[in-house]
N, C-alpha and C positions, 0 to 999 in steps of 0.2 A: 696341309690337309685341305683334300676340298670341299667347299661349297655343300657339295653333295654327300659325303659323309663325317659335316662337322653337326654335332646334336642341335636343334633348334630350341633354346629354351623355352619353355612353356609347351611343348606339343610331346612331352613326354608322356606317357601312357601312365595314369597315377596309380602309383603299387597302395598294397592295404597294408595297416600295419601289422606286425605280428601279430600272435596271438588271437583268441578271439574275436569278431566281430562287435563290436559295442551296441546295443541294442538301445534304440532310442530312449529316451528318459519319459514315462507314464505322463499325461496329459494331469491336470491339476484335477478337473471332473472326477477320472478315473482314480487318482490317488485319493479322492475324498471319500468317492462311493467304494471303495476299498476299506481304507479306514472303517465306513460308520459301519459297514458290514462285519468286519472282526470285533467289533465292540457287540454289535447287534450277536454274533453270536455266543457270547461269553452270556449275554444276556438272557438270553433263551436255556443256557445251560443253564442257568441261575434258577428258572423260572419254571426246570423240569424237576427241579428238587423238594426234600419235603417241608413245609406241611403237604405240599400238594403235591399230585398223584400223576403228573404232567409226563410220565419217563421218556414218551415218545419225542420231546420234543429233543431230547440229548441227539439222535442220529438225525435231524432236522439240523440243528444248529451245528455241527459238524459238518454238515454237509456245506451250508452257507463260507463256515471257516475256510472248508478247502477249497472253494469259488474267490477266496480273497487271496488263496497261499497257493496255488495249482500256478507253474511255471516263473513264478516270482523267484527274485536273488533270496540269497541269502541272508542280506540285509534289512532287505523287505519283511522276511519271513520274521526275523527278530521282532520287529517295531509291530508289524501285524499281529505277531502273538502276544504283544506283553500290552495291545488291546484289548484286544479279547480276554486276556488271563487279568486286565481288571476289572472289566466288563462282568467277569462272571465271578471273581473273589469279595471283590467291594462288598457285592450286598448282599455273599455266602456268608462270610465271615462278620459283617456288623455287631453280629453279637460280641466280639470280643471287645470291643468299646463300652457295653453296656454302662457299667459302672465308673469307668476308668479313663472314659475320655475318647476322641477321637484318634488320638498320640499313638498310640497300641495296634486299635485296628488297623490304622491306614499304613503305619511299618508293617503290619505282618501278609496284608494283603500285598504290597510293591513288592516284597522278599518273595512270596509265593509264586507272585505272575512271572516275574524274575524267569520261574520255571517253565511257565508256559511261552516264555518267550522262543527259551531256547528247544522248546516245542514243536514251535514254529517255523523255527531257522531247520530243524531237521525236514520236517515235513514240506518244507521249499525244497530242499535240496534233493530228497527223494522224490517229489510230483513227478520226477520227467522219465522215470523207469517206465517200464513194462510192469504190467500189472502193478501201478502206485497204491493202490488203495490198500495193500498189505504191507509194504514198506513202512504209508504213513503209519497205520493203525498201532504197528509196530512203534514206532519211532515215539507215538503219543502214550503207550503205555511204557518205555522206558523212561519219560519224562516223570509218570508218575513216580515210578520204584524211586528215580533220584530223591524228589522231592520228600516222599517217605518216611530217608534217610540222612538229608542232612539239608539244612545244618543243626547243628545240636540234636542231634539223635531224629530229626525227621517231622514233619507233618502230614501226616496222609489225609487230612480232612480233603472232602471235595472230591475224590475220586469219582469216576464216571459209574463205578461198582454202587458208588453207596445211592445214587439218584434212580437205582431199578428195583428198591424191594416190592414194587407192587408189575414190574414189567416181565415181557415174555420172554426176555435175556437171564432173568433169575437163576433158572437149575444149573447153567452153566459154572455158577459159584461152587456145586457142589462137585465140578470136573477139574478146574483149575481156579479154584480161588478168585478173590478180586483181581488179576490180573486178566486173566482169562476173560472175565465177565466185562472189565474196561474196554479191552480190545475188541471184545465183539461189539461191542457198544458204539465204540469208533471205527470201526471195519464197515459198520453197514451203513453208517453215515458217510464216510471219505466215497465207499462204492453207490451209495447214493447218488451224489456228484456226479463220480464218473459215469454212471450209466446215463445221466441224463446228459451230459457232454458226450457221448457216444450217438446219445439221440439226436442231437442238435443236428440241421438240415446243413448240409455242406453246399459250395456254389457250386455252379454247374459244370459240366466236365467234359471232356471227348470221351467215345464209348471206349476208345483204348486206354484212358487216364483210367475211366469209373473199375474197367475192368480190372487193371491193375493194381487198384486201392479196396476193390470190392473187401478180400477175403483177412488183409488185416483189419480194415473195420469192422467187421464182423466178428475176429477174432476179439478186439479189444473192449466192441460189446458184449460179446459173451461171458470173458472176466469180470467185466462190472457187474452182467448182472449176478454175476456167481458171489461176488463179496457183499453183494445184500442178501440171497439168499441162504448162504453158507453160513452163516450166524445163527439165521433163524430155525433152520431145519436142525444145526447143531443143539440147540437149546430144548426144542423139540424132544429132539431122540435122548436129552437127559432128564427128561420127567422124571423117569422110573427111580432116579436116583434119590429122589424127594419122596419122603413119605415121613408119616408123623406116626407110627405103628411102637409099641412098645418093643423090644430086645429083650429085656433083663425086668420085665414088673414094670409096674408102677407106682406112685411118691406120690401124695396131699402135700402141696408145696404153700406156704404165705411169705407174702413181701408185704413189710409194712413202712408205709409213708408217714412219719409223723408230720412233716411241714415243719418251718423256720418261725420264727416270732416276727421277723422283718424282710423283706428282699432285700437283697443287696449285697458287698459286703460286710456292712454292720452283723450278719447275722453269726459273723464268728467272736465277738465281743460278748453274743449271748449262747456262749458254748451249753452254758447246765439247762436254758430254758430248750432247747434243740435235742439234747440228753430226753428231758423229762418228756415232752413230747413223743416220741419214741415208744420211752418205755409206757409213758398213758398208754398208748394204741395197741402196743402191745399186751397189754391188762384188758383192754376192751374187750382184743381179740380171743383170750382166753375165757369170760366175760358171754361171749357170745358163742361158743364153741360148748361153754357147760348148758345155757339157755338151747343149743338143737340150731340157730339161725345157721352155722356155718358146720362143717366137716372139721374135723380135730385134723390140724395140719401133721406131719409127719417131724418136719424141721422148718425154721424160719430165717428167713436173711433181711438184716438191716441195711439201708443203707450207708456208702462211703459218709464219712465225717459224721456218723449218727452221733456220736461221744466224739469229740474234739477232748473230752478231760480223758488224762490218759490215768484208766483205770488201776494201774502199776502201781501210782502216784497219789492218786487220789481217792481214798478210802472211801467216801461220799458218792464217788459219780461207781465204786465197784458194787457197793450196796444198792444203787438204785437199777444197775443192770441186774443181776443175780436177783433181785427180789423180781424185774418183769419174768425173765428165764425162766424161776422158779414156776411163775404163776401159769405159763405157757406151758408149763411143762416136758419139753422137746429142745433139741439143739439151736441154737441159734449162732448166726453168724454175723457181729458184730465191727460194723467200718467204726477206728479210733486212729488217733494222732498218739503216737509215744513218742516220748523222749528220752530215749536211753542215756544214761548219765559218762558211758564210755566212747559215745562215738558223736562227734559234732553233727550230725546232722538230725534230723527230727525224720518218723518214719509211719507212713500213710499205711495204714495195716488193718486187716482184717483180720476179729479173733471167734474160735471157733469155741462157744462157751456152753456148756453142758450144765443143765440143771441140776445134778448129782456133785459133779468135778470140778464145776466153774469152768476158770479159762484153762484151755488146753494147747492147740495145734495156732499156729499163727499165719499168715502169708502178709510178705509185704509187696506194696504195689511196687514194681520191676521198671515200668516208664512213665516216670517224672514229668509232668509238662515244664516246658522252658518258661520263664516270666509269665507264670504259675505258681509254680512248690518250688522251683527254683528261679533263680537271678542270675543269668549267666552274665560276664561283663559290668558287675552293678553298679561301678562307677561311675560309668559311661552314659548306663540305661536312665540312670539318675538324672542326668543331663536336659533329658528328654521329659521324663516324668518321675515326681517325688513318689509316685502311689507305691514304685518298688521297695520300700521299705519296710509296706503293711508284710511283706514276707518276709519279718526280723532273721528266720533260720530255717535255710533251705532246708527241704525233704530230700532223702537217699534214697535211691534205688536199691531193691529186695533182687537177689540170686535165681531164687527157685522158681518153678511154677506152684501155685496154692492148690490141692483140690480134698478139702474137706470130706472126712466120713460124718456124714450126719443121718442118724437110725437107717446105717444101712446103705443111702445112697452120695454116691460120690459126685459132690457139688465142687467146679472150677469155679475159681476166684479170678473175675478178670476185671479189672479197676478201672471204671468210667472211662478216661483215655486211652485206657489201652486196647481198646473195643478197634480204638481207629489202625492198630497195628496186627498184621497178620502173624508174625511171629510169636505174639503174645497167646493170640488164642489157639493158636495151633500146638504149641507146645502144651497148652492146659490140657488140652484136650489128648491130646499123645500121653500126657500123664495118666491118663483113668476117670479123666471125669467123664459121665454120663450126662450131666446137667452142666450147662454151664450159665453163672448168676453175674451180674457185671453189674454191683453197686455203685451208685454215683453220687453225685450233687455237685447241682445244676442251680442253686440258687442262687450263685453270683451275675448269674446270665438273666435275670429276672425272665419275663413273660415273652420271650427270644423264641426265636426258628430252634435255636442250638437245642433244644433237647427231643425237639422232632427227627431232627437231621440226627442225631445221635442214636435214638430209636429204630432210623432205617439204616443204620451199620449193623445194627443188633440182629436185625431183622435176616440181612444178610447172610451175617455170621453164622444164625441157624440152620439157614439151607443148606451154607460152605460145609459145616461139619454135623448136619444131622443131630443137631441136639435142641430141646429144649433149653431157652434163653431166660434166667428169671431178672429182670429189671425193679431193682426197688431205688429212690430214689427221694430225699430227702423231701423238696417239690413238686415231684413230678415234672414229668408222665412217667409215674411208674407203670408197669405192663408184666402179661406172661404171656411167652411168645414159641410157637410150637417149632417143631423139629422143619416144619415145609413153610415158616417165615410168617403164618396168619397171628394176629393178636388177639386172642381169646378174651384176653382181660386186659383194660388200664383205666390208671384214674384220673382225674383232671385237677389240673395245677393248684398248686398251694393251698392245698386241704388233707386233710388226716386222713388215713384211708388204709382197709388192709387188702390185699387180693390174698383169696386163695383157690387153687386150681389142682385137680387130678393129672399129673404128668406123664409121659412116657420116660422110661430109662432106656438109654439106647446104650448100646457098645462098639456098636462096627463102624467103621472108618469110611468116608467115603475118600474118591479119588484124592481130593484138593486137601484132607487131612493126610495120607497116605506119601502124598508126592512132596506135599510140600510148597517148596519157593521154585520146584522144577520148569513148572511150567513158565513160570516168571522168566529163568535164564534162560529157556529155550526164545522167549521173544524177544530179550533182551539180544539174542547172538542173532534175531533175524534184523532188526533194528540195525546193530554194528553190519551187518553185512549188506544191507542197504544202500546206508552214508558210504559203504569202501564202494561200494559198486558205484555211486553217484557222483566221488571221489577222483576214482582212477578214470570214469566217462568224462569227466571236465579236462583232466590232464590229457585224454587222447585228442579231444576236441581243440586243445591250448596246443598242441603240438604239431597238430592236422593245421592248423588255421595258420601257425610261423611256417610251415614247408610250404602250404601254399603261397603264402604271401613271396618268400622267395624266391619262389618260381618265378609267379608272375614278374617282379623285378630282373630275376636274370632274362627273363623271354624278350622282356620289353631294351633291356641292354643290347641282349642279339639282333634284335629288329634293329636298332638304331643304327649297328655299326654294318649292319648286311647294308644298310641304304647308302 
């Protein structure tokens, strides 16, 4: 062969490799200001939650998130979300250390971000669509539903829903639930973002370039600015759904706070002094109902763990309820601890106790908190921390939904944590209740966010299902909270206290009790169809990038041997 057509090493024409392009590795500046940025917003999410009244900052600090996750890998998006997702858990969740140590909180926050990591990674992979800011929004409310739900029956604390009882995304609750109300939450902060990257000043162009990029940027700001407005004008046009108007009458409701002997939890060592407290306040309240100061309430609700002695058992703690009852004169609805003698677990119940008939009708609380009322693992958890013992025998989860006849009005029993679960109070409420009461305590969280933050679920929950929320609560904040989310009434922490208020009875359904968890799967199938869409575009692009690369190596072969 000659000379002339033998290949010259080194003057081959360099082929690319398959696949992909690899895209240079981020500058260490920009992997920093990335980092402090997903932290920074997890923070700001923190910081729109209650006690304080901050909601606007939730689609601010979204916005920030998708400025760290907008065209990042998928790898990127993990580690950037499970910044952020501690950014904004750590010092949501703190209170679950309160008593019990750092050991607690700082597993259950890592476990949670866990989720928003994989938040993250969705919302990377989606940025690079057409019209992103719906994929992601999507993608961030699928993260919650997960989270919800498992593991061990789910944690929905923290959703984007519960940081707007005072925001102008509210009524939306009463369209689609706290899913709906998340997603617009995050729809108008991702479209935040985008619209202000739509606005960003491009370099300069030939009039034939600008011309021919004119009308999709135009188009793609026009989307952006749609997914900030499209929230708003949504939530708007569901005012009408909000109202606080009576249905079926009205009810003289009292929630009484007796307060704990102690904070902490010591205070269940002093089960009878917690009892007596109670029924004091109770006697007060009757007491002052005969004296003219207050309205003769209709029914009264205790709160969760008011009697820790189970009256079944204990002759002593049934005389000292029945004698408050009696002197009240009206139904009262009574949180105790039983221990049934036929079934190993110990059971968180609500008893519905008539001045006449005593105890009648029962509801038991349906979802258990984990390394709470139960110890899932305990051998294990043990390892970590001896405190799980002070739970000598788990609590069982109750079948039914509860919803009390008391004089007349149909009171839903929805049990401290399970306020944080949509399925709970949606089914109370599909049962008949008018009222729905969610007795708690809160005083193992001592003088914590946790019972503010809990408060604005409540608060929520009024709007989602149009009812009057009655919150009594061992410590406080107990409160009564209308059908359109305002708090009429509450008391201030660890002091005796009774509220009573004139209620609405409502009956009708709004959308979000009606549909359900619908609206939830319809986002959840636009989420999955996002990630396929973002999916099958990386496989065209992996595929596109090996025929090219082929090419060019067979081109640069025919070149070699033409010469």
């Amino acid at each position: 062969m000659s000379s002339s057509t033998t290949p010259v090493v080194g003057h081959e024409p360099p082929s690319r490799p398959a696949g992909p392009v690899p895209r240079p590795r981020a500058s260490r500046p920009a992997l920093v200001a990335r980092s402090a940025g997903a932290v920074a917003s997890g923070v700001l999410l923190y910081a729109g939650f209650p006690p304080r009244t901050l909601w606007w900052l939730a689609p601010i600090a979204l916005a920030l998130l998708a400025a760290c996750l907008h065209g990042r890998r998928a790898r990127a998006g993990f580690g950037l979300g499970l910044l952020a997702g501690l950014g904004y858990l750590l010092p949501l969740l703190s209170w679950t250390g309160e008593e019990v140590g750092p050991v607690p909180w700082l597993a259950l926050a890592a476990v949670e971000a866990l989720f928003v990591a994989l938040t993250g990674l969705g919302i990377a992979v989606v940025s690079r669509l057409p019209a992103w800011p719906l994929w992601a929004a999507a993608v961030w409310t699928a993260g919650e539903a997960l989270r919800a739900r498992f593991p061990f029956g789910g944690f929905p604390w923290g959703k984007l829903a519960y940081g707007q009882a005072d925001g102008l995304f509210l009524p939306l609750a009463a369209v689609g639930g706290t899913p709906l109300l998340s997603f617009a939450v995050a729809l108008s902060g991702f479209g935040l973002y985008a619209t202000l990257l739509a606005a960003r000043r491009q370099p300069r162009r030939t009039a034939a370039a600008v011309a021919a990029r004119r009308q999709p940027r135009r188009t793609a700001a026009a989307v952006a600015a749609l997914t900030v407005a499209a929230p708003l004008a949504a939530a708007l046009a569901a005012r009408p759904l909000v109202s606080d108007g009576a249905q079926a009458g009205t009810a003289t409701a009292a929630v009484v706070q007796g307060n704990v002997p102690r904070l902490g939890l010591d205070f269940n060592a002093q089960r009878r002094a917690v009892l007596d407290n109670h029924a004091r306040r109770t006697v007060q309240l009757a007491e002052d109902v005969k004296a003219g100061k207050v309205p003769a309430p209709d029914f009264v609700v205790w709160p969760e763990n008011s009697s820790d002695l189970d009256p079944f058992a204990e002759p002593d703690a049934y005389r000292v309820i029945d004698q408050a009852v009696k002197a009240i004169g009206v139904p009262v609805a009574i949180g105790s601890v039983l221990a049934p003698e036929d079934r190993p677990t110990l059971r968180n119940t609500m008893i519905l106790w008539d001045p006449v008939k005593g105890p009648t009708t029962t509801y038991d609380k349906r979802k258990i908190q984990p390394f709470g009322e139960r110890i899932p693992m305990r051998s294990f958890v043990r390892l970590f921390s001896s405190d799980v013992d002070r739970v000598r025998r788990d609590f069982g989860p109750g079948k039914d939904p509860g919803v009390f006849d008391m004089a007349g009005s149909r009171v839903g029993m929805v049990t401290c944590f399970e306020a944080a679960f949509d399925d709970a109070v949606r089914s109370t409420v599909r049962a008949g209740a008018q009222v729905i009461a969610v007795p708690s305590n809160n005083a193992t969280f001592g003088r914590s966010n946790m019972t503010y933050q809990q408060l604005a679920m409540d608060r929520v929950r009024a709007v989602e299902h149009s009812r009057t929320v009655l919150v009594p609560v061992t410590s406080g904040v107990s409160a009564v909270i209308e059908p359109d989310g305002t708090v009429v009434q509450q008391t201030r922490m660890f002091t005796p206290d009774a509220l009573v208020a004139r209620i609405p009875l409502r009956t009708g359904e709004t959308p979000a009790t009606r549909f359900g968890p619908l609206v939830e799967y319809v986002l959840l199938a636009v989420a999955a169809g996002g990630l396929g869409w973002a999916a099958a575009a990386r496989r065209v692009r992996a595929r596109s990038g090996s025929t090219d690369a082929g090419a060019e190596v067979a081109g640069a072969g025919a070149g070699v041997e033409a010469r």
